[in-house]
VOPAGU-2260 file (C-alpha; in pm, 1 decimal, decimal comma):
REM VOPAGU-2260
SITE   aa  ch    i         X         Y         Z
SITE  UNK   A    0     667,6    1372,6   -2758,1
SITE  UNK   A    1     780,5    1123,0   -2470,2
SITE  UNK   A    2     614,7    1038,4   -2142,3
SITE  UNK   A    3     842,2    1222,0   -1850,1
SITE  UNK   A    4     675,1    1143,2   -1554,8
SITE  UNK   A    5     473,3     880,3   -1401,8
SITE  UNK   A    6     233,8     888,1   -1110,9
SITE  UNK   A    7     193,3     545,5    -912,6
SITE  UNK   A    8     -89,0     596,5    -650,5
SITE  UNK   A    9    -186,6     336,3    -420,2
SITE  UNK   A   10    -461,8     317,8    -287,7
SITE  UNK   A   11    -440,9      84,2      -9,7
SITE  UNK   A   12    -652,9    -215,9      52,6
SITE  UNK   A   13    -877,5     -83,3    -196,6
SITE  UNK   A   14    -965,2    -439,9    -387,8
SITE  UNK   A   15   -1249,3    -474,2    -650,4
SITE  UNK   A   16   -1333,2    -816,8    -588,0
SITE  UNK   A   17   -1232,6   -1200,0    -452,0
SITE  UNK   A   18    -918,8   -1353,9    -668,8
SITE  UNK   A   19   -1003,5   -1728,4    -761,4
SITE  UNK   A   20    -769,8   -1894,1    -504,9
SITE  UNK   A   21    -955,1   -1641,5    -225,4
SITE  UNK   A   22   -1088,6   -1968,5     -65,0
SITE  UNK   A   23    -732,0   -2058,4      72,7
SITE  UNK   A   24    -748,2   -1724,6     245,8
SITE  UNK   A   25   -1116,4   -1751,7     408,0
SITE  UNK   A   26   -1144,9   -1421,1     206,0
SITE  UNK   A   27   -1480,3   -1552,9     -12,1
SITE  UNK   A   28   -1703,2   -1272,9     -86,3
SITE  UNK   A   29   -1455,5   -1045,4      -5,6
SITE  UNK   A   30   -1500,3    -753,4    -221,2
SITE  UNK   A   31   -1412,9    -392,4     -66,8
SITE  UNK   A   32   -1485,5     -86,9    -323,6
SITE  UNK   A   33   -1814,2    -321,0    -439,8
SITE  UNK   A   34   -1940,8    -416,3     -71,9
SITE  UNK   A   35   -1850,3     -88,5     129,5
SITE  UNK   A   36   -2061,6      62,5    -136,3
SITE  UNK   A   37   -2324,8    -105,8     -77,2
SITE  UNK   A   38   -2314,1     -68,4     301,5
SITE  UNK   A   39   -2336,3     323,0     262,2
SITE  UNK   A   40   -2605,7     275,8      30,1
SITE  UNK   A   41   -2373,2     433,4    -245,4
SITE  UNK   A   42   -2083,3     614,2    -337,3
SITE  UNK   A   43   -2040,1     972,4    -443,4
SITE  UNK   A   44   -1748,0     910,4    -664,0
SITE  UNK   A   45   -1764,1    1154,0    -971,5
SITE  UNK   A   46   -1430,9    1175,1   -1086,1
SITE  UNK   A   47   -1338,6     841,4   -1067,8
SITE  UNK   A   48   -1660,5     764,7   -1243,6
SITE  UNK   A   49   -1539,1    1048,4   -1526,0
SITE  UNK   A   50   -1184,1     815,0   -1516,1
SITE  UNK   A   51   -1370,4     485,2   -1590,2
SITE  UNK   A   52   -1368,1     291,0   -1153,7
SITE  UNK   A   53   -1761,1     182,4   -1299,8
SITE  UNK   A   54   -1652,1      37,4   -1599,9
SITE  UNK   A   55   -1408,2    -175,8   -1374,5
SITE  UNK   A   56   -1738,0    -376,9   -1224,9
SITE  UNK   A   57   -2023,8    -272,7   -1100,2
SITE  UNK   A   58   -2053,5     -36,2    -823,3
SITE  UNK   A   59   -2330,9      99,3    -614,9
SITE  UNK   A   60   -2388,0     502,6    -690,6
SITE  UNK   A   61   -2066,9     490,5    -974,2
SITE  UNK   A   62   -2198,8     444,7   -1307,9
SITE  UNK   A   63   -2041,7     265,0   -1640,3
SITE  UNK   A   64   -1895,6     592,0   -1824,6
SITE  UNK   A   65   -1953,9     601,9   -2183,7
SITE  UNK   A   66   -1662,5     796,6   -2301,8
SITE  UNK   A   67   -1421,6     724,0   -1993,3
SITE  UNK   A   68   -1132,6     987,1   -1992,0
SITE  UNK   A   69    -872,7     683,2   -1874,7
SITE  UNK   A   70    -846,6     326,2   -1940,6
SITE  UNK   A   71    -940,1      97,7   -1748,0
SITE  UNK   A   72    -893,4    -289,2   -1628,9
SITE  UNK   A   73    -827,6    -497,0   -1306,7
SITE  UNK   A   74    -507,9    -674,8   -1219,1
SITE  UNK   A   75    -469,0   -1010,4   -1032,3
SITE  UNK   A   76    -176,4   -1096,8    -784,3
SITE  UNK   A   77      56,9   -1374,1    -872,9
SITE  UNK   A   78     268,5   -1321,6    -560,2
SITE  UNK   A   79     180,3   -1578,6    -272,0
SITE  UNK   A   80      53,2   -1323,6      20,4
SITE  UNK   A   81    -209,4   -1056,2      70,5
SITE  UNK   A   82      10,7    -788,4     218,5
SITE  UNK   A   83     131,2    -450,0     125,3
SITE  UNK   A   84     484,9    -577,5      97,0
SITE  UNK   A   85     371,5    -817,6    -167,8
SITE  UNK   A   86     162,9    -622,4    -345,0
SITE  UNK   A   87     389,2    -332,1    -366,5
SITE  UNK   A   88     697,4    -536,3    -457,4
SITE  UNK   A   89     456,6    -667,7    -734,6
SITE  UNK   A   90     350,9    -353,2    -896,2
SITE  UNK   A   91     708,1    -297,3    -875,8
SITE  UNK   A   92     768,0    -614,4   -1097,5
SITE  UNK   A   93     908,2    -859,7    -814,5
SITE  UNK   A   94     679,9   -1194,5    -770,5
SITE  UNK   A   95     709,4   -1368,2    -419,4
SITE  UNK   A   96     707,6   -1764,0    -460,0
SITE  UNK   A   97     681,1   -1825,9    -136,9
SITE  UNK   A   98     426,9   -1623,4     174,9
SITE  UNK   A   99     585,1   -1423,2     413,2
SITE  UNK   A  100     569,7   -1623,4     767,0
SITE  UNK   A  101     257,3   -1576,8     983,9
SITE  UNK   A  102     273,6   -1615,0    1393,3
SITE  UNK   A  103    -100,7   -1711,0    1428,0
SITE  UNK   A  104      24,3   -1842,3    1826,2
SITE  UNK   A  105     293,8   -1552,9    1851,9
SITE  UNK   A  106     654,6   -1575,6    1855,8
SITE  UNK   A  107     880,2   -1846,2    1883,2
SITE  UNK   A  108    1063,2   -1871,3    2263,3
SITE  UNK   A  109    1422,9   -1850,2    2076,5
SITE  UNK   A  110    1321,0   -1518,8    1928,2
SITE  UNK   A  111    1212,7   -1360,1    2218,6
SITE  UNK   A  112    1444,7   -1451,6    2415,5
SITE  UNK   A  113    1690,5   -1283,5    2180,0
SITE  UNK   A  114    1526,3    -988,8    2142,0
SITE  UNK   A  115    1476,6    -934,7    2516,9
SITE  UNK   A  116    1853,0   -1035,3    2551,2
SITE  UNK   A  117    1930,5    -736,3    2332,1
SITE  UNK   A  118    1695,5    -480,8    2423,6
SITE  UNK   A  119    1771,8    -570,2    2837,4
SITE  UNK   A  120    1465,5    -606,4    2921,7
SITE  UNK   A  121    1148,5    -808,8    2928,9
SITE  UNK   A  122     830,3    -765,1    2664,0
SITE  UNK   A  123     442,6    -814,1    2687,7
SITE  UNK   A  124     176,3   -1019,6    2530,1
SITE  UNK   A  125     389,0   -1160,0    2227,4
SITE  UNK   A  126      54,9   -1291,5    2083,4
SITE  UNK   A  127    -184,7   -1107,6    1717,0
SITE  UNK   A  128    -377,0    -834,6    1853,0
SITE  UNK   A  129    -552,0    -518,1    1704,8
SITE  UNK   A  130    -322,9    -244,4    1771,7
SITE  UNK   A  131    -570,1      -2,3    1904,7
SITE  UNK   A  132    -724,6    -251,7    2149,5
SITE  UNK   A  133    -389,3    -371,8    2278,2
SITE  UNK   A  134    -253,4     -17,4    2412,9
SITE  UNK   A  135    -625,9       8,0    2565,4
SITE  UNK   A  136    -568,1    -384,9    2734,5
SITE  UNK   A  137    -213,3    -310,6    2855,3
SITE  UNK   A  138    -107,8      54,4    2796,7
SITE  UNK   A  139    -126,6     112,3    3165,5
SITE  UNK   A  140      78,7    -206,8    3253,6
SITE  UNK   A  141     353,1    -104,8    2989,7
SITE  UNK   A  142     362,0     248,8    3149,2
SITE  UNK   A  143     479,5      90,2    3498,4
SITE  UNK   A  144     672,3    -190,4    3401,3
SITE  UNK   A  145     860,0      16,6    3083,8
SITE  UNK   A  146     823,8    -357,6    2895,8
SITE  UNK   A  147     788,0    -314,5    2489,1
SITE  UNK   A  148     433,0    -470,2    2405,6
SITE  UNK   A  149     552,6    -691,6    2121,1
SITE  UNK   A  150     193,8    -804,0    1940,1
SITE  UNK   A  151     119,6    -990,0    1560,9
SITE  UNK   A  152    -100,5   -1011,5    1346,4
SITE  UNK   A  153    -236,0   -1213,3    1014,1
SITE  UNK   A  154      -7,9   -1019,1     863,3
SITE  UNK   A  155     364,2   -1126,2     862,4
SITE  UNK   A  156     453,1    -842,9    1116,4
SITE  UNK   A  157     631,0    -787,7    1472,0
SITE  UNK   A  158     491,1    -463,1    1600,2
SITE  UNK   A  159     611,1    -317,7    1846,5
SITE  UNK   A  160     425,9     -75,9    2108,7
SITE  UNK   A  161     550,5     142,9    2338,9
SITE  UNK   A  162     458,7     509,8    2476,8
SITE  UNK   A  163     663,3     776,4    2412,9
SITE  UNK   A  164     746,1     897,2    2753,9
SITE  UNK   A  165     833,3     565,1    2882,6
SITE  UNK   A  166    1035,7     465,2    2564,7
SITE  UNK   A  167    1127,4     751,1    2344,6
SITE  UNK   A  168    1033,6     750,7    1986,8
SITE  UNK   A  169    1406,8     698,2    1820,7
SITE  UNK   A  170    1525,5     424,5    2139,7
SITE  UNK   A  171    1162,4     220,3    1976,5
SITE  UNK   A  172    1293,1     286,8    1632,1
SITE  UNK   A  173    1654,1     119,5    1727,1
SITE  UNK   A  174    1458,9    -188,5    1916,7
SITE  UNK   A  175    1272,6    -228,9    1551,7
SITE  UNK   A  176    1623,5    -261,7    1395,0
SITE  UNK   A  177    1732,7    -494,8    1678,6
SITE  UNK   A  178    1421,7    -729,1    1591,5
SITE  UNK   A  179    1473,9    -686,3    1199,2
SITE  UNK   A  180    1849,0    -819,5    1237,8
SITE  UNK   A  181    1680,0   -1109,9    1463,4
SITE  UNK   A  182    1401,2   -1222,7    1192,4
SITE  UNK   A  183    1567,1   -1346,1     909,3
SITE  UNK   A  184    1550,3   -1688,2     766,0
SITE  UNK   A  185    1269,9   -1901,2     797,6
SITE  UNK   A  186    1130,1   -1595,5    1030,9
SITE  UNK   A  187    1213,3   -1300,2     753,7
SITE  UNK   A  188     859,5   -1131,3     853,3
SITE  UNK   A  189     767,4    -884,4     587,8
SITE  UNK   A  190     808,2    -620,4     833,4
SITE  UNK   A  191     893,0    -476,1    1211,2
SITE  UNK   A  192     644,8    -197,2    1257,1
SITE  UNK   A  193     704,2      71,4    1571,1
SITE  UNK   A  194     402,6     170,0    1674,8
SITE  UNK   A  195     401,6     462,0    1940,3
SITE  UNK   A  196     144,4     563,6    2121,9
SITE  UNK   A  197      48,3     864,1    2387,1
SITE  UNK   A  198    -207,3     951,9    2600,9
SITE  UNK   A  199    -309,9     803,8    2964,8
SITE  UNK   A  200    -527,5     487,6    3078,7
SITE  UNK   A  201    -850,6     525,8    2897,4
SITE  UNK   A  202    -721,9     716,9    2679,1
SITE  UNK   A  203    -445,3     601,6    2478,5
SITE  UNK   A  204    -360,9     670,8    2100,8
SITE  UNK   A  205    -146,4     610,5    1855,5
SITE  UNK   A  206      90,1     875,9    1702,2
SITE  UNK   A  207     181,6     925,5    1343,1
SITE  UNK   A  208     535,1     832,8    1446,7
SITE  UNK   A  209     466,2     471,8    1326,7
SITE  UNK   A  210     739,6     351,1    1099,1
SITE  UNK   A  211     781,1      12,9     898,0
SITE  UNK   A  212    1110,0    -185,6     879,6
SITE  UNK   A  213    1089,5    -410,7     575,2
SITE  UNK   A  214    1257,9    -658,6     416,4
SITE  UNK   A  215    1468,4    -522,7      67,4
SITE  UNK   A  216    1331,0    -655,5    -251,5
SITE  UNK   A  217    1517,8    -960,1    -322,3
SITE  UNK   A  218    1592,8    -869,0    -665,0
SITE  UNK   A  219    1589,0    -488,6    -817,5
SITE  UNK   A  220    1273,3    -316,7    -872,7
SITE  UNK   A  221    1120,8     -47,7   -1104,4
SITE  UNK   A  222    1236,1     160,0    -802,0
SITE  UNK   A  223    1605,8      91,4    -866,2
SITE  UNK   A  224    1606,1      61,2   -1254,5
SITE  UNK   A  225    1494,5     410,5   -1264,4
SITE  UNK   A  226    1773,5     497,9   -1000,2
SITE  UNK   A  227    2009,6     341,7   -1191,5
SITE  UNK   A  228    1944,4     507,9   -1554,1
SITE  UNK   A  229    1874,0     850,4   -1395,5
SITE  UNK   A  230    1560,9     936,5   -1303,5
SITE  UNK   A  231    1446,2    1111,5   -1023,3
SITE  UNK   A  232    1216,7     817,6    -763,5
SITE  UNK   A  233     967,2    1017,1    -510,7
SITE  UNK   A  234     821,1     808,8    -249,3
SITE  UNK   A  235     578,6     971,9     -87,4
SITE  UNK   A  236     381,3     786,8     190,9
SITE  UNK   A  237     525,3     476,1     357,4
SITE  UNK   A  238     731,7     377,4      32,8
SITE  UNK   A  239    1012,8     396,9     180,7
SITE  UNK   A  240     956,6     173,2     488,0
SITE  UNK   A  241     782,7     -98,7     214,2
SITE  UNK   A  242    1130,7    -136,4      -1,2
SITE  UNK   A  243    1349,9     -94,3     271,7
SITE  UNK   A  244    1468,6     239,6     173,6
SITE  UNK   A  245    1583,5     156,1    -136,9
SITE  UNK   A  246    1550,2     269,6    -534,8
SITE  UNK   A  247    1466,7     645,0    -395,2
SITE  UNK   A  248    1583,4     957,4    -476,7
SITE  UNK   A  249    1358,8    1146,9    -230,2
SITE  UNK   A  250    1136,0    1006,9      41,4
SITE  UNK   A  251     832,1    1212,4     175,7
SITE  UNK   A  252     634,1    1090,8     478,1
SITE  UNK   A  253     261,3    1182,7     566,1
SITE  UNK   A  254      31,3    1211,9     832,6
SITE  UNK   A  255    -270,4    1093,5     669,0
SITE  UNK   A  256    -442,1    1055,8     313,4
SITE  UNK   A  257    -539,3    1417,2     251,8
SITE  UNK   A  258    -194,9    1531,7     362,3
SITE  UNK   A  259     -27,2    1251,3      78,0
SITE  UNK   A  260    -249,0    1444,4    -164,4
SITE  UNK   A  261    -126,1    1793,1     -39,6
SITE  UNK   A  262     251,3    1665,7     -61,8
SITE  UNK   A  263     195,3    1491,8    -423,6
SITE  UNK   A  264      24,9    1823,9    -599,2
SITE  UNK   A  265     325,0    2042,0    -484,3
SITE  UNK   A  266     562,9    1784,1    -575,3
SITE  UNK   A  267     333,1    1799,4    -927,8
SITE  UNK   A  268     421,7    2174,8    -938,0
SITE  UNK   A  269     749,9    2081,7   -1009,7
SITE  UNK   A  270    1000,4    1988,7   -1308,3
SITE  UNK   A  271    1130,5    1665,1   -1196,3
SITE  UNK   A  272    1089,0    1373,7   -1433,3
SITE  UNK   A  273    1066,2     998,9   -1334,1
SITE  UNK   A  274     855,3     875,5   -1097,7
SITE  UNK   A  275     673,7     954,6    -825,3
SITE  UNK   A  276     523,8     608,7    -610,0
SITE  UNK   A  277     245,4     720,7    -368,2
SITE  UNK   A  278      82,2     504,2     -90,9
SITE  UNK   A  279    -236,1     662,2      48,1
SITE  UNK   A  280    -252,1     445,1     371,4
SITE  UNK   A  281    -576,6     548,3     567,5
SITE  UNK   A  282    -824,7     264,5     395,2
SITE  UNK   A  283    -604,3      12,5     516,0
SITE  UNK   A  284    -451,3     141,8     891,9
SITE  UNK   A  285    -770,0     307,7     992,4
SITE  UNK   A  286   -1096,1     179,9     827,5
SITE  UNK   A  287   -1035,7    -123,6     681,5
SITE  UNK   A  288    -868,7    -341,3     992,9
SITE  UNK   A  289   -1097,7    -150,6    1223,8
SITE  UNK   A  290   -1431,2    -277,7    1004,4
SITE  UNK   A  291   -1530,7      80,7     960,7
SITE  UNK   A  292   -1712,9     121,5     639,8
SITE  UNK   A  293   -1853,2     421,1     706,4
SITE  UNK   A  294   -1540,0     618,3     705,3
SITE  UNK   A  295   -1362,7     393,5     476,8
SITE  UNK   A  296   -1664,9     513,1     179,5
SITE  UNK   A  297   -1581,2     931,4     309,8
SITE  UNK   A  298   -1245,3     839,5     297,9
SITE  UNK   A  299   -1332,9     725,1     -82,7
SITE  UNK   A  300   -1526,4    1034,5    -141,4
SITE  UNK   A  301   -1252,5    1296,2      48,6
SITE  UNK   A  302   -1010,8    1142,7    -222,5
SITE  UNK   A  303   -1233,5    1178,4    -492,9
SITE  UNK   A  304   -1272,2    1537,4    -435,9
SITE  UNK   A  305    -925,9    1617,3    -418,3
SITE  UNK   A  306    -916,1    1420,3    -802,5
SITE  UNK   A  307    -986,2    1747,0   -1012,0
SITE  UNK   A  308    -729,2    1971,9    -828,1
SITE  UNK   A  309    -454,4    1624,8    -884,3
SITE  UNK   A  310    -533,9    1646,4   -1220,9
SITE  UNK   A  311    -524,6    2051,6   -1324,4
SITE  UNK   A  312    -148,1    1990,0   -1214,8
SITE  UNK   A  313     -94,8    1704,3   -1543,1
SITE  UNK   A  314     101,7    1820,6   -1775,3
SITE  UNK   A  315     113,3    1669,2   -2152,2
SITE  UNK   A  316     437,0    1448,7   -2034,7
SITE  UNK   A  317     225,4    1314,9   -1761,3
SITE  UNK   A  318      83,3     971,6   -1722,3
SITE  UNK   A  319    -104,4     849,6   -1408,0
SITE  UNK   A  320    -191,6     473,8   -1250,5
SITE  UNK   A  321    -459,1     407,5    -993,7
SITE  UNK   A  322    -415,4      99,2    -858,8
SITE  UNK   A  323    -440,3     -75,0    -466,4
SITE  UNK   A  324    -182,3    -327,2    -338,0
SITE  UNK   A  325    -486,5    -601,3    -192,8
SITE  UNK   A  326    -783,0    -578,0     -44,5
SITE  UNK   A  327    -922,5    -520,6     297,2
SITE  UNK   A  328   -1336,2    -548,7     340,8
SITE  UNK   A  329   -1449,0    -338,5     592,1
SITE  UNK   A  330   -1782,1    -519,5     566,7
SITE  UNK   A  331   -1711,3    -868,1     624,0
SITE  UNK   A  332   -1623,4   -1021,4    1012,3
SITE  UNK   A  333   -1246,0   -1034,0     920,2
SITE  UNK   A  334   -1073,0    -761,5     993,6
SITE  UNK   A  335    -761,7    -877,2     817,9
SITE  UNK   A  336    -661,5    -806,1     429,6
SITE  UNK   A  337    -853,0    -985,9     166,1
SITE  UNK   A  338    -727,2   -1174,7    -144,9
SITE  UNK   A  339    -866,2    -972,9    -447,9
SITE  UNK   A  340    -792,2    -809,6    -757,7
SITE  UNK   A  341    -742,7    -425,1    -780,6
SITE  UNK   A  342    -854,0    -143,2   -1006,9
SITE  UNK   A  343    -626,9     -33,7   -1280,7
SITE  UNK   A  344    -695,2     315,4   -1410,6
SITE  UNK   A  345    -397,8     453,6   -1676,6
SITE  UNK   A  346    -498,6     828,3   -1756,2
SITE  UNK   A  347    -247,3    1061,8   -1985,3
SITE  UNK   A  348    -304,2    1327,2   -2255,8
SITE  UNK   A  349     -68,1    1149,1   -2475,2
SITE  UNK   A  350    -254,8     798,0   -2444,9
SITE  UNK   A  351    -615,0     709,5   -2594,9
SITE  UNK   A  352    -881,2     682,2   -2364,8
SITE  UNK   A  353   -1167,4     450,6   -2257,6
SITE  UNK   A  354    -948,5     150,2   -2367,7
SITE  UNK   A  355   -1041,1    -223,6   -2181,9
SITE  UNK   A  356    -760,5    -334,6   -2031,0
SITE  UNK   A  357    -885,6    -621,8   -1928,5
SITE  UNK   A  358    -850,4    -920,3   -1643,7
SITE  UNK   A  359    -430,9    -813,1   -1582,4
SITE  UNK   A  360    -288,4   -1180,5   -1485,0
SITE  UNK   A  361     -25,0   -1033,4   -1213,2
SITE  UNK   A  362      56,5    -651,7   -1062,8
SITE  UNK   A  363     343,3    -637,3   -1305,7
SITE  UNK   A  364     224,0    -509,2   -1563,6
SITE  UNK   A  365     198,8    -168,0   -1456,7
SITE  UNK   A  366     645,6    -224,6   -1378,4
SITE  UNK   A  367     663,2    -372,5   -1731,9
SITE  UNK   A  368     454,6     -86,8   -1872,2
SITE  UNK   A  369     693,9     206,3   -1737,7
SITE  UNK   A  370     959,2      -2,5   -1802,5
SITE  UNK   A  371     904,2      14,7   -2180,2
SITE  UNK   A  372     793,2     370,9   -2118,2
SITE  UNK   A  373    1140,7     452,7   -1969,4
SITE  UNK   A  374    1333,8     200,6   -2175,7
SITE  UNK   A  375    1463,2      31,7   -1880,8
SITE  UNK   A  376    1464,5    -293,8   -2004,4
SITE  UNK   A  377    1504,8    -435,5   -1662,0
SITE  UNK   A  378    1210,0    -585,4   -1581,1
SITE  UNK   A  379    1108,8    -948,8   -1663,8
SITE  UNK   A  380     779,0   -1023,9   -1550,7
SITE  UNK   A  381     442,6    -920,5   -1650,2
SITE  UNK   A  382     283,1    -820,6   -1985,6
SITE  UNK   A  383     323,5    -468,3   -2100,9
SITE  UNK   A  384      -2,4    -247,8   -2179,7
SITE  UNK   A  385     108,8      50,8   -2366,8
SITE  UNK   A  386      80,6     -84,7   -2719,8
SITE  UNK   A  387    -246,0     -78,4   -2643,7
SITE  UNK   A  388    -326,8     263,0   -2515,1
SITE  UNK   A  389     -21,0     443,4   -2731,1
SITE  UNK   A  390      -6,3     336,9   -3074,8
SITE  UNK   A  391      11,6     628,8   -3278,0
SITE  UNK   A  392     -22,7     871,5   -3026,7
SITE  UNK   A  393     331,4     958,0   -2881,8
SITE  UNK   A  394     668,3     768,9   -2901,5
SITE  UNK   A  395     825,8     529,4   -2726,9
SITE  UNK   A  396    1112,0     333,6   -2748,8
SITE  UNK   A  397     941,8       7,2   -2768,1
């Protein structure tokens, strides 16, 4: 018996822990499952504790399984960056050389002035801000003026603000594509974001109408092997926007964690066989930038909960990877991501259980692992682990 289907779920920012080279990040002692643990004074974590997250390292209220149902390990990120781009692109067995640029002072003139040139009219601020206190500092101004805030981050973004009955929702979504044909070369920013918002002075908010523009992959992904031989690709979440629309056979967008895990257990209902690729984005876009461990630890234990009902819908063809994309530590004074390794948990009925996968030296493995799983033979970086989880258990053209 063959594995059919595989079940990639991010879960974003979620780290386990500083990488060596964290120092050239000011991300030292950055450690977000460990830390926001230890802020609540402990996390309620069951199932992931039955899958083997406290055999990963040591956390506060999760304890070291003896008989873990999954296997376990943590991966490190060769890719140059902290970002979701980069991290995604890396699970999917791509490895950026080089960072994607930063605009720690906004902006350069010649790319404003080109985007205003295009859009006809004039922006505001052009400078990083949090996106939530922005709309509060100049929601009101944008309302009467009808100028696009245009704001940055440490993250190699151009986000773009605007409320939707002053610019409508699909005119913000063309600006995006204006700015994403602007940024290329030296400024290729990992992504335009829109970033809509509602709601009157004092009381603005942000919609769930946000939508990424990235970059494509520069070279095919597990995404587009799978494509290519056959398979059926779900993205559910925003991995679509993260490979520029590309290697899917279905995208499915959601409104929040809890709805992702409503949208992947029907989609588990189904027949289809391939791959489904699953970003759960709330740990990163609401708790994590915004420093708020409390929710960040809920938003641990609301997933946890929803873990048994996930897995009832497994079937024997099944196999499923945990995994995060970087970190973000809600606990320390940055409120950007954090350079750190991320959990690895590999659970299927046809695999053994409570192997150590070890210290993983790059994201893809997990691409080189489905690869072999799939027979792709497409992807050439990374260090496949199903030898050591498989042998003698189901087969696999190897």
């Amino acid at each position: 018996m063959k594995i059919k289907r595989a079940v990639l779920l991010v879960l974003d920012s979620c780290g386990v822990g500083e990488l060596p080279d964290a120092y050239l990040y000011e991300d030292e002692g950055s450690n977000t499952i460990v830390n926001t643990a230890k802020a609540v004074g402990g996390l309620n974590l069951p199932n992931l504790e039955k899958l083997g997250l406290g055999n990963i390292t040591v956390i506060f209220g999760v304890s070291r399984a003896k008989n873990p149902i999954a296997n376990f390990g943590k991966m490190a990120e060769k890719s140059l960056g902290k970002d979701s781009t980069t991290g995604h692109w890396e699970i999917s067995g791509v490895i950026s050389e080089k960072p994607f640029p930063v605009y720690p002072d906004g902006f350069p003139e010649e790319i404003i002035k080109e985007f205003e040139k295009r859009i006809k009219r004039k922006i505001l601020w052009n400078k990083p801000a949090s996106g939530t206190e922005i709309i509060k500092k100049l929601g009101e101004k944008h309302k009467k003026t009808k100028r696009p805030i245009v704001y940055t981050s440490a993250d190699s973004v151009f986000q773009i603000a605007c409320h939707k009955n002053v610019v409508p929702v699909s005119e913000l979504y063309q600006m995006c594509k204006v700015a994403r044909e602007i940024l290329t070369g030296k400024h290729s920013v990992a992504r335009v974001i829109a970033r809509p918002f509602i709601g009157d002075k004092g009381n603005f908010v942000r919609t769930e109408k946000r939508k990424d523009f990235s970059l494509a992959p520069p070279e095919p992904t597990l995404l587009d092997l799978m494509k290519k031989k056959g398979f059926e690709v779900v993205g559910i979440g925003k991995i679509d926007d993260l490979f520029g629309g590309r290697g899917l056979t279905e995208v499915i967008h959601t409104k929040n964690n809890m709805d992702g895990m409503d949208k992947l257990i029907k989609i588990m209902e189904g027949d289809m066989s391939g791959l489904i690729f699953i970003n759960l984005i709330d740990f990163d876009m609401l708790w994590g930038h915004r420093n708020n461990f409390k929710d960040f630890a809920s938003g641990l234990e609301r997933f946890d909960s929803r873990l048994p009902e996930f897995l009832n819908k497994m079937r024997k063809e099944d196999i499923l990877i945990i995994t995060a994309d970087h970190g973000c530590d809600p606990t320390t004074p940055s409120t950007d991501h954090s350079r750190e390794y991320v959990p690895l948990l590999v659970y299927g009925e046809l695999l053994k259980s409570g192997m150590n996968l070890g210290t993983r030296e790059t994201f893809c493995d997990v691409a080189k692992t489905l690869d072999e799983i799939f027979n792709l033979k497409g992807i050439k970086n990374g260090k496949s682990f199903l030898k050591e989880m498989s042998e003698g258990f189901f087969e696999y053209e190897g």
